[in-house]
Every structure is written in structure tokens, then in C-alpha cells.
PDB file with one MODEL, atoms N, CA, C and O in Angstrom:
MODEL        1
ATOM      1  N   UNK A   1      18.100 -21.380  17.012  1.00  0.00           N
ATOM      2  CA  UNK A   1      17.458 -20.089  16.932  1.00  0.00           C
ATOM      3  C   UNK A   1      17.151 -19.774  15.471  1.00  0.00           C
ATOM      4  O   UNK A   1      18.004 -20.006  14.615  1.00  0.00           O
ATOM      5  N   UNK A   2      15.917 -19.234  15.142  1.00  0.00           N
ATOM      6  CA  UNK A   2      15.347 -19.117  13.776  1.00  0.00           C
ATOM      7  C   UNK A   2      16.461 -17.816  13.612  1.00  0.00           C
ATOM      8  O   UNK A   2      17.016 -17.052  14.402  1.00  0.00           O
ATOM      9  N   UNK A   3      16.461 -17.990  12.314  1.00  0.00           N
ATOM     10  CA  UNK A   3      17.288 -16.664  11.620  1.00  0.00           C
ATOM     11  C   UNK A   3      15.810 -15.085  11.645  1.00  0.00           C
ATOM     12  O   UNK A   3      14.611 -15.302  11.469  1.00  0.00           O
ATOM     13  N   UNK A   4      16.347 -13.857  11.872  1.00  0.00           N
ATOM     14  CA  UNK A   4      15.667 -13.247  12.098  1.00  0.00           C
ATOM     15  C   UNK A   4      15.898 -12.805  10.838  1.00  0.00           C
ATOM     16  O   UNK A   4      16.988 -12.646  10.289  1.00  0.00           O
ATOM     17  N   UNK A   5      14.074 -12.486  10.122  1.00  0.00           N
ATOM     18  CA  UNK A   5      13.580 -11.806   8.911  1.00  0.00           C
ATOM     19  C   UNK A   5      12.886 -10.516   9.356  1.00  0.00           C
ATOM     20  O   UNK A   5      12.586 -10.197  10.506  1.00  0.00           O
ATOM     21  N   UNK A   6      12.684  -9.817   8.185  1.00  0.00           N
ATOM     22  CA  UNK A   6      12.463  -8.451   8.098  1.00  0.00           C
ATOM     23  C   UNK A   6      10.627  -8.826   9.024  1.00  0.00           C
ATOM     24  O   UNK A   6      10.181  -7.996   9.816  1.00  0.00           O
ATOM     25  N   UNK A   7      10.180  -9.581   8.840  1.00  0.00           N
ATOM     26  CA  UNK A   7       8.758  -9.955   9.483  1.00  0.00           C
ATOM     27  C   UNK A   7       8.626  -9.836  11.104  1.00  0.00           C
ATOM     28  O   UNK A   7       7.921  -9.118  11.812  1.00  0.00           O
ATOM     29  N   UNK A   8       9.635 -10.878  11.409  1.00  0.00           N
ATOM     30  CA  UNK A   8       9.875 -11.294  12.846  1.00  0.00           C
ATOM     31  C   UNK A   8      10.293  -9.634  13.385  1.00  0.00           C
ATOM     32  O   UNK A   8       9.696  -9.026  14.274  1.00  0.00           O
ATOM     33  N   UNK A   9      11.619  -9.055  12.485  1.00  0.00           N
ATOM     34  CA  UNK A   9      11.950  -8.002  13.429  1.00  0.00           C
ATOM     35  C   UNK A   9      10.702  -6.748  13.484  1.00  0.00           C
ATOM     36  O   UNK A   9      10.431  -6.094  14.491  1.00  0.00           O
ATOM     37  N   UNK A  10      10.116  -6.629  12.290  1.00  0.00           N
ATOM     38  CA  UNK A  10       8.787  -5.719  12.490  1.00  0.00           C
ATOM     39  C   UNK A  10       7.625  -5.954  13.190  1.00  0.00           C
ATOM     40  O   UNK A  10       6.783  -5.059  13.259  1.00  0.00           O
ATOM     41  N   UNK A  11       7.405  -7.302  13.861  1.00  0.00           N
ATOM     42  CA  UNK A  11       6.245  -7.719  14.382  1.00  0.00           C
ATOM     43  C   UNK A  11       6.667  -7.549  16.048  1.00  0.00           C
ATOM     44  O   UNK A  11       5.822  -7.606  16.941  1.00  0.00           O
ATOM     45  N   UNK A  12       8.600  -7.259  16.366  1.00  0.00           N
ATOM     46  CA  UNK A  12       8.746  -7.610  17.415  1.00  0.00           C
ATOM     47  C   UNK A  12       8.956  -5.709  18.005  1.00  0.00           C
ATOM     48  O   UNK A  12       9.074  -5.264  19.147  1.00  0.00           O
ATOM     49  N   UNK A  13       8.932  -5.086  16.834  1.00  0.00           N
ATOM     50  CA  UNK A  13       9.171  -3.405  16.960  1.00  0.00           C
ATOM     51  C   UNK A  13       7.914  -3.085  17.413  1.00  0.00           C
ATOM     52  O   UNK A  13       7.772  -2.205  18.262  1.00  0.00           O
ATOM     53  N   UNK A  14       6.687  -3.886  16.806  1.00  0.00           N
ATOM     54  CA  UNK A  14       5.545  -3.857  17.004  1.00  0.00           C
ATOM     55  C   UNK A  14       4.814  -3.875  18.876  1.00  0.00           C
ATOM     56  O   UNK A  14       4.208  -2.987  19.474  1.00  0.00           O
ATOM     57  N   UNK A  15       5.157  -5.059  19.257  1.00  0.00           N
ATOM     58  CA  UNK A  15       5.206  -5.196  20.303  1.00  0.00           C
ATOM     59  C   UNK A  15       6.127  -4.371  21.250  1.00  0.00           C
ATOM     60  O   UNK A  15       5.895  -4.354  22.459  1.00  0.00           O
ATOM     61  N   UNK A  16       6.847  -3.900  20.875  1.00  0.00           N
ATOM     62  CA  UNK A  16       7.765  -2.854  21.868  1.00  0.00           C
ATOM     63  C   UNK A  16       7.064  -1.589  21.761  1.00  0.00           C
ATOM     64  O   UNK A  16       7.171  -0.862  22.749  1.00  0.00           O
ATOM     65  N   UNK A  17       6.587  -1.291  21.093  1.00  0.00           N
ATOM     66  CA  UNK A  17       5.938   0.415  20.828  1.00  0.00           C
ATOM     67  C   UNK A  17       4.958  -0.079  21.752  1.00  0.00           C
ATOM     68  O   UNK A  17       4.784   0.688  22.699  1.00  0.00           O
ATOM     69  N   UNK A  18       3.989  -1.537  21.780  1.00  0.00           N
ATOM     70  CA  UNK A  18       3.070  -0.942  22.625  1.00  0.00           C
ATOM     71  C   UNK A  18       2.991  -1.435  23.708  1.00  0.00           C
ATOM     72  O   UNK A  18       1.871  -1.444  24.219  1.00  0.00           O
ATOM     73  N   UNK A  19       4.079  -2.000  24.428  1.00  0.00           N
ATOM     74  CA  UNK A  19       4.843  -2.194  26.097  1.00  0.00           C
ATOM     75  C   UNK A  19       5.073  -0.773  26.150  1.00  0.00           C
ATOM     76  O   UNK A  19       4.401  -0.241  27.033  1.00  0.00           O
ATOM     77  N   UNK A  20       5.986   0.213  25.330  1.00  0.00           N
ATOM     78  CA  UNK A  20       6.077   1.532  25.969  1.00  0.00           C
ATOM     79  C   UNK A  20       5.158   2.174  26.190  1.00  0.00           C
ATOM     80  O   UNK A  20       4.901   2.692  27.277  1.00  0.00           O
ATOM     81  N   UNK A  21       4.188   2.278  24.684  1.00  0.00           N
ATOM     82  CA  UNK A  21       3.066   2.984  25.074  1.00  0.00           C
ATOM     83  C   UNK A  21       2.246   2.732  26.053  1.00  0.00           C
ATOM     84  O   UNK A  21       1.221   3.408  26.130  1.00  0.00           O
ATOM     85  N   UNK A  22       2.563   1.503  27.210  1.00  0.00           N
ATOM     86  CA  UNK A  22       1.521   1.015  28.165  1.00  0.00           C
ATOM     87  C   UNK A  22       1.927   2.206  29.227  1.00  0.00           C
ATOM     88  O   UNK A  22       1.146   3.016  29.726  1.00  0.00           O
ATOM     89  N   UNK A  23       3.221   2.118  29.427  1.00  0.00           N
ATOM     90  CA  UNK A  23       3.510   3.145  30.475  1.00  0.00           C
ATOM     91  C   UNK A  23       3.616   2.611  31.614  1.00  0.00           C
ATOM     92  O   UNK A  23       3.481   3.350  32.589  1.00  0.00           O
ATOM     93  N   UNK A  24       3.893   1.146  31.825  1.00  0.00           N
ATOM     94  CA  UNK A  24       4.067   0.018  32.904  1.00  0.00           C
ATOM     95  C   UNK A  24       5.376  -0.355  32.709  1.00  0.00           C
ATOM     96  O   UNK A  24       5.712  -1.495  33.031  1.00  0.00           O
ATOM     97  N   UNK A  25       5.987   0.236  32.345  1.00  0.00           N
ATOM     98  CA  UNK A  25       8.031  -0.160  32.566  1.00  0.00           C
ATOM     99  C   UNK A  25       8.495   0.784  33.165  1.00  0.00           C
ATOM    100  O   UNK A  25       8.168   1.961  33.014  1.00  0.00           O
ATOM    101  N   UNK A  26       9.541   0.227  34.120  1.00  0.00           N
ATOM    102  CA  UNK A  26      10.656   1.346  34.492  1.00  0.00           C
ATOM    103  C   UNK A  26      11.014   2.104  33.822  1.00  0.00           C
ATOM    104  O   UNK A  26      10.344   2.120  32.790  1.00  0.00           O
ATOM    105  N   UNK A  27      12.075   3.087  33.852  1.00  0.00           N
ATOM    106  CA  UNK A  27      12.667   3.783  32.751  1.00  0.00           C
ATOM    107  C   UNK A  27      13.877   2.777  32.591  1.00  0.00           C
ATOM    108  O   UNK A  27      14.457   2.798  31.505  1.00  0.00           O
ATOM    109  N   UNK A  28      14.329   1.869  33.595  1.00  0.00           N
ATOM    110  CA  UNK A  28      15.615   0.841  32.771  1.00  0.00           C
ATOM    111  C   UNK A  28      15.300   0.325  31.844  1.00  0.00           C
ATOM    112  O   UNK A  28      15.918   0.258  30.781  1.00  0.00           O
ATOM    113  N   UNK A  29      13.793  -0.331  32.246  1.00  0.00           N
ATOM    114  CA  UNK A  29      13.119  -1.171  31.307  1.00  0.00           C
ATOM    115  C   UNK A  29      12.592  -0.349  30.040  1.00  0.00           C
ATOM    116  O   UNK A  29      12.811  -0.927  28.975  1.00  0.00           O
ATOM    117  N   UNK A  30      12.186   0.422  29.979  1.00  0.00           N
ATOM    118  CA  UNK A  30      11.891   1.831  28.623  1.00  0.00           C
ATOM    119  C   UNK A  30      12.812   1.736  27.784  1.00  0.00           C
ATOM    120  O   UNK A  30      12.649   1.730  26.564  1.00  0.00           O
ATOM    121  N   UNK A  31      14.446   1.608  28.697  1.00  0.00           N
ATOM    122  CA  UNK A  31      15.255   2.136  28.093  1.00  0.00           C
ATOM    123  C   UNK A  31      16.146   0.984  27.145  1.00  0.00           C
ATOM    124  O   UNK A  31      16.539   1.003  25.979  1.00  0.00           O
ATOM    125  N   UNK A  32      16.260  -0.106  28.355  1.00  0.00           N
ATOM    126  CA  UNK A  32      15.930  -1.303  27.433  1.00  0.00           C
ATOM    127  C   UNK A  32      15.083  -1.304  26.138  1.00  0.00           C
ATOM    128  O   UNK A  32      15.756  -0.995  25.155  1.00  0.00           O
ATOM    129  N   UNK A  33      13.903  -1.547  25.903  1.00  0.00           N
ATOM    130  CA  UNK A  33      13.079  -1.612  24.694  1.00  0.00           C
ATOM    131  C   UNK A  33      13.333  -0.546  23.422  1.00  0.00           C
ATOM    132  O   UNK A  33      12.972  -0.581  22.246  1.00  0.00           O
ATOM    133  N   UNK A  34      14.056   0.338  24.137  1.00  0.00           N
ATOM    134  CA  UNK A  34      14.030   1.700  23.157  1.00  0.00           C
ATOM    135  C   UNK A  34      15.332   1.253  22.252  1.00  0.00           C
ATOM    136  O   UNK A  34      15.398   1.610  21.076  1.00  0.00           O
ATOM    137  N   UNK A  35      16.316   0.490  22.834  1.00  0.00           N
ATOM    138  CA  UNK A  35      17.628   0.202  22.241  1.00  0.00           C
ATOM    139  C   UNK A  35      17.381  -1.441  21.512  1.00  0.00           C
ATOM    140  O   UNK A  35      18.297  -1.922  20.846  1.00  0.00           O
ATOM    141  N   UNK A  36      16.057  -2.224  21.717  1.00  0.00           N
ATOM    142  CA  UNK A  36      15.664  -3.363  21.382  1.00  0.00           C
ATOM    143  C   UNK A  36      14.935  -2.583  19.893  1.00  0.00           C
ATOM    144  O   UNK A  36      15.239  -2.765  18.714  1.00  0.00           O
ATOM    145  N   UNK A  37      14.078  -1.845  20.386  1.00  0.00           N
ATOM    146  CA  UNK A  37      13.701  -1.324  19.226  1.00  0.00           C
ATOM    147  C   UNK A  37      14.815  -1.048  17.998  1.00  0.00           C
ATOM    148  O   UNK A  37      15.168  -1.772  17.067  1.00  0.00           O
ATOM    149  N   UNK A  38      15.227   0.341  18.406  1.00  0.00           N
ATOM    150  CA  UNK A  38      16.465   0.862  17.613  1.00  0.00           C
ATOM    151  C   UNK A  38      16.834  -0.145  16.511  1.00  0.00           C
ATOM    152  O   UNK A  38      16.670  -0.112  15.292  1.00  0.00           O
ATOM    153  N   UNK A  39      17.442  -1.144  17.421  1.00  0.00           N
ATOM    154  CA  UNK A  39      18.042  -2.432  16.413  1.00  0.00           C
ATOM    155  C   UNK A  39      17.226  -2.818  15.557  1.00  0.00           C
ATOM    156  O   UNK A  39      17.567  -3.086  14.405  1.00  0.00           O
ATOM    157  N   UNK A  40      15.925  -2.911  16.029  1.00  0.00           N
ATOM    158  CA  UNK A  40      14.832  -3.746  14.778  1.00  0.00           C
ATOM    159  C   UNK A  40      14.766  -2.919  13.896  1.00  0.00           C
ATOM    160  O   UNK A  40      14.591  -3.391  12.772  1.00  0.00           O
ATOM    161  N   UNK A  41      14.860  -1.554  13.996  1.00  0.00           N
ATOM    162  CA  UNK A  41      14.164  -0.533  13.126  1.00  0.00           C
ATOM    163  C   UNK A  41      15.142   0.045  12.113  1.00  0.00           C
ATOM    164  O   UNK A  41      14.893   0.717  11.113  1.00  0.00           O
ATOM    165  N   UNK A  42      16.692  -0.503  12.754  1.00  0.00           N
ATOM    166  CA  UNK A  42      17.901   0.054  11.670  1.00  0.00           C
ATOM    167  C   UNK A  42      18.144  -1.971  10.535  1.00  0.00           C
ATOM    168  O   UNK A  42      18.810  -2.201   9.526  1.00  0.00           O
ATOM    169  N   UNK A  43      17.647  -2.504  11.009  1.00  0.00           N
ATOM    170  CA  UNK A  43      17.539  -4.214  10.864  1.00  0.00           C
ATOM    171  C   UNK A  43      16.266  -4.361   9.658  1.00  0.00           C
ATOM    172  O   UNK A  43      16.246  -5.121   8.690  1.00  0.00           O
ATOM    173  N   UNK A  44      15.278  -3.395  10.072  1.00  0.00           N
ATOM    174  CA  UNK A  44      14.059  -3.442   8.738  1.00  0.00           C
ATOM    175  C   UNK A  44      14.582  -2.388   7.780  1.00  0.00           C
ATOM    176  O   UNK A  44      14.307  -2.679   6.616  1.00  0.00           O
ATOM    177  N   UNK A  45      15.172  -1.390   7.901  1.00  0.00           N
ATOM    178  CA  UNK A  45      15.954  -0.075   6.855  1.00  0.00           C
ATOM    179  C   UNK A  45      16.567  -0.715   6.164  1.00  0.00           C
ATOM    180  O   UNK A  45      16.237  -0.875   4.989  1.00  0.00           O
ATOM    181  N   UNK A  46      17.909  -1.405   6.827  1.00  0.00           N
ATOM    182  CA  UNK A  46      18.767  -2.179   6.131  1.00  0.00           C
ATOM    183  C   UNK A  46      18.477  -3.323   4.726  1.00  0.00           C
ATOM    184  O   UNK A  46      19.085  -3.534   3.677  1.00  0.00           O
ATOM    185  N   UNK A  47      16.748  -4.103   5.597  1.00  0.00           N
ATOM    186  CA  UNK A  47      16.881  -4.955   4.361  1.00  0.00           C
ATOM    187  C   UNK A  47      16.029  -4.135   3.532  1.00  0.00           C
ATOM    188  O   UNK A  47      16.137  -4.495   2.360  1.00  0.00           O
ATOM    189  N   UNK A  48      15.448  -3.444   3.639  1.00  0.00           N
ATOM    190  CA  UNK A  48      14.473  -2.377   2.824  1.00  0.00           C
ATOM    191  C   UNK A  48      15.524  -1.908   1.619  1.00  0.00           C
ATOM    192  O   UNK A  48      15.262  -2.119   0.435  1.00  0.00           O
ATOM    193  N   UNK A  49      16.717  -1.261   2.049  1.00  0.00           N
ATOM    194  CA  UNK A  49      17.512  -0.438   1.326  1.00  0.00           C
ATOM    195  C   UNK A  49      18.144  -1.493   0.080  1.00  0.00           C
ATOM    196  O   UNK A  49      18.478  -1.313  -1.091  1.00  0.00           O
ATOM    197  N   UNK A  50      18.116  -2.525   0.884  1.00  0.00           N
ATOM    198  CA  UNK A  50      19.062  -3.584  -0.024  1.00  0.00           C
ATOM    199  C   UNK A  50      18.256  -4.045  -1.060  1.00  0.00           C
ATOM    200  O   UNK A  50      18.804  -4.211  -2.150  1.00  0.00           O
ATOM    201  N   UNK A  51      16.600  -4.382  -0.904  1.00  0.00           N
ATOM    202  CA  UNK A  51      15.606  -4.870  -1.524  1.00  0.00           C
ATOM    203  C   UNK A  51      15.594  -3.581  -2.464  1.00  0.00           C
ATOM    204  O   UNK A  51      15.870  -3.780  -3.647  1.00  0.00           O
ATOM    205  N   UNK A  52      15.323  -2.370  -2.084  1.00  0.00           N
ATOM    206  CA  UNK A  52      15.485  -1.291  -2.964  1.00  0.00           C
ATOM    207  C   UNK A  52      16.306  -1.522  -4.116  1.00  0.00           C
ATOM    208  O   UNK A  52      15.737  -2.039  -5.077  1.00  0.00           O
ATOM    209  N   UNK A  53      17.438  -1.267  -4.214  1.00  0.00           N
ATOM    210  CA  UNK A  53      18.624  -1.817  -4.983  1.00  0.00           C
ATOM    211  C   UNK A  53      18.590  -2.706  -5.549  1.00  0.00           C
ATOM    212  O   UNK A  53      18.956  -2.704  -6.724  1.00  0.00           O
ATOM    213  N   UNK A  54      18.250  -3.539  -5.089  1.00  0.00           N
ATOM    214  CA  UNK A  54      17.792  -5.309  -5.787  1.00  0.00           C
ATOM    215  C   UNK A  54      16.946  -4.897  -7.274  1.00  0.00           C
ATOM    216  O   UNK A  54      17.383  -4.990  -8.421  1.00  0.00           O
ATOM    217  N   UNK A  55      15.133  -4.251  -6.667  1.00  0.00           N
ATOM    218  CA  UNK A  55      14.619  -3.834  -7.739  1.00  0.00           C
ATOM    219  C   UNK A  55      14.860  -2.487  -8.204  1.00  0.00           C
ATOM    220  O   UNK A  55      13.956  -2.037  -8.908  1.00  0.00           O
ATOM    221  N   UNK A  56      15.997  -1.614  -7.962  1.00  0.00           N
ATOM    222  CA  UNK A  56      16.883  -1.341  -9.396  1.00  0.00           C
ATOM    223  C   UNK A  56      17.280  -1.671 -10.172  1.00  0.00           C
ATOM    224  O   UNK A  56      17.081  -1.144 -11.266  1.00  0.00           O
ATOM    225  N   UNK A  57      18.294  -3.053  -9.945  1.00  0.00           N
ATOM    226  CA  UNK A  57      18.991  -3.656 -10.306  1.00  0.00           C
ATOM    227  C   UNK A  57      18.297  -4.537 -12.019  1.00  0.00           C
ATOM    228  O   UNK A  57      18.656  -4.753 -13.176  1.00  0.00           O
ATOM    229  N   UNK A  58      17.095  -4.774 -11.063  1.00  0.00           N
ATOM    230  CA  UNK A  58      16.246  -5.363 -11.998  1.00  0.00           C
ATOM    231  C   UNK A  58      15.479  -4.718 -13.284  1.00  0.00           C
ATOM    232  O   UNK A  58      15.190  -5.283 -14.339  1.00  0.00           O
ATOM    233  N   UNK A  59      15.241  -3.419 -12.905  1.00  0.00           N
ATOM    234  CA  UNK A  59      14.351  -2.362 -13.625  1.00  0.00           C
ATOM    235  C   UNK A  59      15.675  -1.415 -14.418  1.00  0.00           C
ATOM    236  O   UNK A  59      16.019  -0.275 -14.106  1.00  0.00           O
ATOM    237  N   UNK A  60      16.280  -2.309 -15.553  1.00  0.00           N
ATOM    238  CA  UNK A  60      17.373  -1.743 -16.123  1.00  0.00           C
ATOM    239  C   UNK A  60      16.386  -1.242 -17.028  1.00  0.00           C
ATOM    240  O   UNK A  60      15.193  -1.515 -16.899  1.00  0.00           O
ATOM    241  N   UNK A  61      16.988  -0.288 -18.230  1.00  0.00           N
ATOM    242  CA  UNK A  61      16.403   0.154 -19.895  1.00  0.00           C
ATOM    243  C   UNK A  61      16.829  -0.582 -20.694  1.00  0.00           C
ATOM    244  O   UNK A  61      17.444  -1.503 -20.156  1.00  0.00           O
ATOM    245  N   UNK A  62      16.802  -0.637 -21.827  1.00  0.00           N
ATOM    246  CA  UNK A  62      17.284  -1.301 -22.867  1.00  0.00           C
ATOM    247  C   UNK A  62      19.143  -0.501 -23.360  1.00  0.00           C
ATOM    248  O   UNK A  62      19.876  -0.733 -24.321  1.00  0.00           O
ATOM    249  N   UNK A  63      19.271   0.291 -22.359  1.00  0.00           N
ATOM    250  CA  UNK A  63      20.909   0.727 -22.543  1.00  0.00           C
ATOM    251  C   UNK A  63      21.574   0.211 -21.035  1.00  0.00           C
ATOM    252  O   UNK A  63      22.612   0.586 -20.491  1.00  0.00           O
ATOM    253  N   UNK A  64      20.951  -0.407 -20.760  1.00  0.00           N
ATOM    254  CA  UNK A  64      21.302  -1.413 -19.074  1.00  0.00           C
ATOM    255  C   UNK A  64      21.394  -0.366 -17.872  1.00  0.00           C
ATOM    256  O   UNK A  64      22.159  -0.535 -16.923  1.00  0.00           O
ATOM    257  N   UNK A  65      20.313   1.030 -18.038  1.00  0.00           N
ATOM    258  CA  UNK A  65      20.525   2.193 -17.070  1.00  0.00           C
ATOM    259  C   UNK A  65      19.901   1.576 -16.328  1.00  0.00           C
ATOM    260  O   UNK A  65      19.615   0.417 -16.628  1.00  0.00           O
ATOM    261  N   UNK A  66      19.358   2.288 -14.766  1.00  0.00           N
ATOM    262  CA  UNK A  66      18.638   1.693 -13.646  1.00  0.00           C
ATOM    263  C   UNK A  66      17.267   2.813 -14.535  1.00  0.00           C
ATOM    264  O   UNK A  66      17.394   3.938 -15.020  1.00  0.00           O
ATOM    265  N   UNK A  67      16.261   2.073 -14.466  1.00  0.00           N
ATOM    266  CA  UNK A  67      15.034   2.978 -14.755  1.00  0.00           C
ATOM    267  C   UNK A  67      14.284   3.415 -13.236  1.00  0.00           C
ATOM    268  O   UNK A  67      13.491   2.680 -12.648  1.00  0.00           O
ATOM    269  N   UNK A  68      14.584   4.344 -12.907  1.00  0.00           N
ATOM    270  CA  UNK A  68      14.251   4.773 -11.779  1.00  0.00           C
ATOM    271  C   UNK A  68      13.048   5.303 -11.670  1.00  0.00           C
ATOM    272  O   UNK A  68      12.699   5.573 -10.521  1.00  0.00           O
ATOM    273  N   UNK A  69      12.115   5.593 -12.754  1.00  0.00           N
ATOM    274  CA  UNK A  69      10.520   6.344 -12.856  1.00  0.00           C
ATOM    275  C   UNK A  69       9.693   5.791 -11.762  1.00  0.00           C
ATOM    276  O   UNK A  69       9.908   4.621 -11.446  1.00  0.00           O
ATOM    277  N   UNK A  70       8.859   6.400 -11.191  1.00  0.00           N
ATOM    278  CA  UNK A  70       8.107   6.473 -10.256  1.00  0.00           C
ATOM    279  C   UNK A  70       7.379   5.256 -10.520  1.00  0.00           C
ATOM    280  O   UNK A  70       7.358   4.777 -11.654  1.00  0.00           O
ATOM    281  N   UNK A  71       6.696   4.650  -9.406  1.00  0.00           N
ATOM    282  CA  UNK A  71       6.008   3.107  -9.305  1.00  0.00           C
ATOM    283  C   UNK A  71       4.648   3.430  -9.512  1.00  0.00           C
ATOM    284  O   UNK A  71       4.157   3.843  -8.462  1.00  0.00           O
ATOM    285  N   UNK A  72       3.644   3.400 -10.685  1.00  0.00           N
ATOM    286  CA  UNK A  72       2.613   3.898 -10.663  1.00  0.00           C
ATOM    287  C   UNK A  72       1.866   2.392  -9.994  1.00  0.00           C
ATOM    288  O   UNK A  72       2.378   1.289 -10.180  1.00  0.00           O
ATOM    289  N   UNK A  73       0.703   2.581  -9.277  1.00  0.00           N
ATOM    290  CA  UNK A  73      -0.059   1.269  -9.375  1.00  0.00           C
ATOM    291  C   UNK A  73      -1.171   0.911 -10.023  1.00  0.00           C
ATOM    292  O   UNK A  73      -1.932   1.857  -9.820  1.00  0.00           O
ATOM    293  N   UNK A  74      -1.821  -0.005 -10.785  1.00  0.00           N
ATOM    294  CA  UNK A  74      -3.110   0.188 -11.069  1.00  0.00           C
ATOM    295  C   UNK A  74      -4.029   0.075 -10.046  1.00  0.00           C
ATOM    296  O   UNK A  74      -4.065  -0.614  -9.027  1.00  0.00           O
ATOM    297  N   UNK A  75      -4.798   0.935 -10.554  1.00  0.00           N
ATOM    298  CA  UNK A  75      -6.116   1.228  -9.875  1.00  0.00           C
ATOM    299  C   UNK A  75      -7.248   1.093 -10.250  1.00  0.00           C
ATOM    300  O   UNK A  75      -8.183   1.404  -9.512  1.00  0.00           O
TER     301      UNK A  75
ENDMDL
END
């Protein structure tokens, strides 16, 4: 079994929103997907939060603070 990445679990949250939104499942089956979901969606937070932190980690000052200033992009 492939190891599940932040890709796989968002592509598979993907597909569950729009089995529900079909409106062709039971409510076991709803209720199923809703708790399949759940997991993917606390599973993409998780590595989000950690990746967050990561590029803190990285974006020190020259006194080794976290430089936290807003992400401008060019445009």
C-alpha cells in the first residue's frame, strides 16, 4: 500500500464531496464518506501545520527569531 501524501488525501476529499453532493448514497453511506472525509481533511491540516512551522523554522532573522512578516508575492 502506497504511503498516503497530502495529494492522494486531497484528491480523495475531492471525490467524496462530490459522491455527496450527487445525492445517490444512503445516509449510512453519507455517513460513511463524511467520517472518510473528516480524516482526510484533519490528515491535510496536520501536514499543512507542520509544513507551516517547517517554513518558520527556516525564515529565522539575523538574531535566529522566526520572521513571521506577511508573504508578499510578486506580481
Amino acid at each position: 500500500m502506497a504511503k498516503k501524501t497530502f495529494e492522494s488525501a486531497l484528491k480523495q476529499l475531492e471525490i467524496i464531496v462530490k459522491e455527496m453532493e450527487s445525492g445517490d448514497l444512503t445516509l449510512e453511506q453519507a455517513v460513511k464518506k463524511y467520517e472518510e472525509g473528516i480524516a482526510n481533511s484533519r490528515f491535510c491540516l496536520e501536514i499543512l501545520d507542520k509544513t507551516e512551522q517547517k517554513i518558520t523554522q527556516l525564515t529565522m532573522d539575523a538574531d535566529g527569531k522566526p520572521d513571521v512578516s506577511d508573504f508578499k508575492e510578486d506580481l
